[in-house]
C-alpha positions in Angstrom: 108.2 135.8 158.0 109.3 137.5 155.2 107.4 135.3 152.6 104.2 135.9 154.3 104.4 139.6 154.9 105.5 140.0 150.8 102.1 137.5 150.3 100.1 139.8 152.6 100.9 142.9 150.2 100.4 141.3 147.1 96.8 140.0 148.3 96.7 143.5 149.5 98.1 145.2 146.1 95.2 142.7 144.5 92.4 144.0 146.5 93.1 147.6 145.7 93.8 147.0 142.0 90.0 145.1 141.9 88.8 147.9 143.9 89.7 150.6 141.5 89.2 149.0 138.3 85.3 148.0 139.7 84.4 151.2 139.0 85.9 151.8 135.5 84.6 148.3 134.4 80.9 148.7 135.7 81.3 152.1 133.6 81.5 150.3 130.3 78.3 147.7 131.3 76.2 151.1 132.4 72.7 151.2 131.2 72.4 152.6 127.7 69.4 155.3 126.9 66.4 153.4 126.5 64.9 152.4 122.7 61.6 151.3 122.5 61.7 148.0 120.7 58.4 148.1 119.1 56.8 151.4 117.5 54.2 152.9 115.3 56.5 153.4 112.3 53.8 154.8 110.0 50.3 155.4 109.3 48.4 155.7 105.6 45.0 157.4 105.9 42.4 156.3 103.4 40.4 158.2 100.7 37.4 160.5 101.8 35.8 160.2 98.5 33.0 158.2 97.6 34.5 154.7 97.4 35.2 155.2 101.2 34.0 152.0 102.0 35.1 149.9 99.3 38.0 147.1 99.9 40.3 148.6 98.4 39.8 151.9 100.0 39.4 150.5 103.3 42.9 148.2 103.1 45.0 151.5 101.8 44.1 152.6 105.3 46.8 151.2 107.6 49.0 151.4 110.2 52.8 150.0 110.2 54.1 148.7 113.5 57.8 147.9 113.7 60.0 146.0 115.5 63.5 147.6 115.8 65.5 144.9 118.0 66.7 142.1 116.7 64.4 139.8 118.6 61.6 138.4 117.7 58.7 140.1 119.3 55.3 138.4 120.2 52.5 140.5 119.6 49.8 138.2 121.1 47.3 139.9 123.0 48.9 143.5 121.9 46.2 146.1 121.0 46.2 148.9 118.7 43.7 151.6 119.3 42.2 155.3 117.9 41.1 158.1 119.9 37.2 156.4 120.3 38.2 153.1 121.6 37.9 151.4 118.1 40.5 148.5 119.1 42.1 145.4 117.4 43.6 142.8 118.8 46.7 141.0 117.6 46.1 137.2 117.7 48.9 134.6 117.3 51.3 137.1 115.5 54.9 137.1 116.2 56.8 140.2 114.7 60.1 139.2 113.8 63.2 141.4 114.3 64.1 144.3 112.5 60.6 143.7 110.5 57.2 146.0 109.9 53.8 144.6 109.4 51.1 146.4 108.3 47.5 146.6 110.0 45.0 147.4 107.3 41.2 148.3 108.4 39.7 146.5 105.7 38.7 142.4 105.1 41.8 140.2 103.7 44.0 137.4 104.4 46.5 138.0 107.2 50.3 137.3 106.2 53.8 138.0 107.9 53.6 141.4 106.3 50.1 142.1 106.6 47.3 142.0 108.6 43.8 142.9 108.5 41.2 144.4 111.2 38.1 142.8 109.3 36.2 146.3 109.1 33.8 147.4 106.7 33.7 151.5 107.6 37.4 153.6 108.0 38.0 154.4 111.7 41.3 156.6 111.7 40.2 160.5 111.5 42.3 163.4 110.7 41.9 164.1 114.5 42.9 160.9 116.0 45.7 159.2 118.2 46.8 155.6 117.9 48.1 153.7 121.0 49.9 150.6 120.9 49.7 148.6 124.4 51.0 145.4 125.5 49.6 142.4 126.6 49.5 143.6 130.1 47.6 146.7 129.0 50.6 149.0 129.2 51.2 151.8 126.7 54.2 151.1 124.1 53.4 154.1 121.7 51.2 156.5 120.9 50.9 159.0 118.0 48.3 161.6 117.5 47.6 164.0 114.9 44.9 167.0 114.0 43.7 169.5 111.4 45.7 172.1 113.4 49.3 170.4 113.1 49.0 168.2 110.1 46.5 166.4 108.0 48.3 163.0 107.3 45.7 162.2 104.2 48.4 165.3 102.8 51.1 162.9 103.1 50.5 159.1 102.7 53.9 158.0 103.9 53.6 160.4 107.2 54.4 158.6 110.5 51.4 158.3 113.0 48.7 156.2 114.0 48.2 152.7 115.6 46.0 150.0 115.1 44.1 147.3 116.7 40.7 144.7 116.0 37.4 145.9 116.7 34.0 144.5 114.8 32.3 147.2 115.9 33.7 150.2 114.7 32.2 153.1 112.1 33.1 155.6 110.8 33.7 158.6 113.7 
């Protein structure tokens, strides 16, 4: 009798032990703040002078998109879009972790680092917003901008704007 009463308590010493360290160990796996993965890291409006519409004006028009995780990221089916529906379309691109790629507005050959909306007329205004949505259509980021706050053709590193295909656009 006495061997099974001292089992009883230890199984019972066990239980409460588990029960109170539960709560301390399901502290340290708690949810941490959430980090969007992939953002609209930065944005470089192009040149409102007379060569507007040339290639090389057009492609110093972009916007950066960066993956912070270390996962790779597939951005097929992902759209970048201004403020008047001007949209591109990412198309069998695959951002890799803790990398940037840069959409440009103007014609040239798509790389990892790179990639090109095919247009021939700027679409990103000094009053615009850029959204970035998922494949599903969901918002990831957004950025906007206007004369009021900041012009970002004053600062050609400034973070803003996102991007995506459309081979329709003009200029707004």
């Amino acid at each position: 009798m006495t061997a099974r009463r001292l089992a009883a308590t230890v199984a019972a010493a066990g239980a409460l032990v588990g029960t109170v360290a539960l709560p301390a160990s399901a502290a340290d796996h708690a949810p941490r703040p959430h980090r969007q993965n992939v953002v609209i890291s930065n944005v470089h409006l192009g040149s409102e002078g007379r060569d507007h519409r040339s290639h090389r004006a057009l492609n110093q028009e972009w916007v950066a998109i960066t993956n912070n995780s270390r996962q790779n990221v597939n951005l097929s089916g992902w759209t970048l879009s201004d403020r008047q529906g001007h949209t591109y379309t990412f198309r069998h691109f695959r951002l890799n972790g803790h990398a940037t790629v840069r959409v440009h507005t103007g014609v040239g050959r798509d790389t990892r680092a790179d990639l090109f909306q095919d247009r021939h007329h700027q679409i990103w205004d000094r009053r615009d917003t850029a959204t970035l949505r998922n494949e599903r259509g969901r918002v990831v980021d957004t950025n906007s901008w206007n004369d009021n706050r900041h012009d970002p053709r004053d600062d050609r590193d400034h973070r803003n704007d996102r991007n995506d295909r459309d081979h329709h656009g003009g200029r707004r």
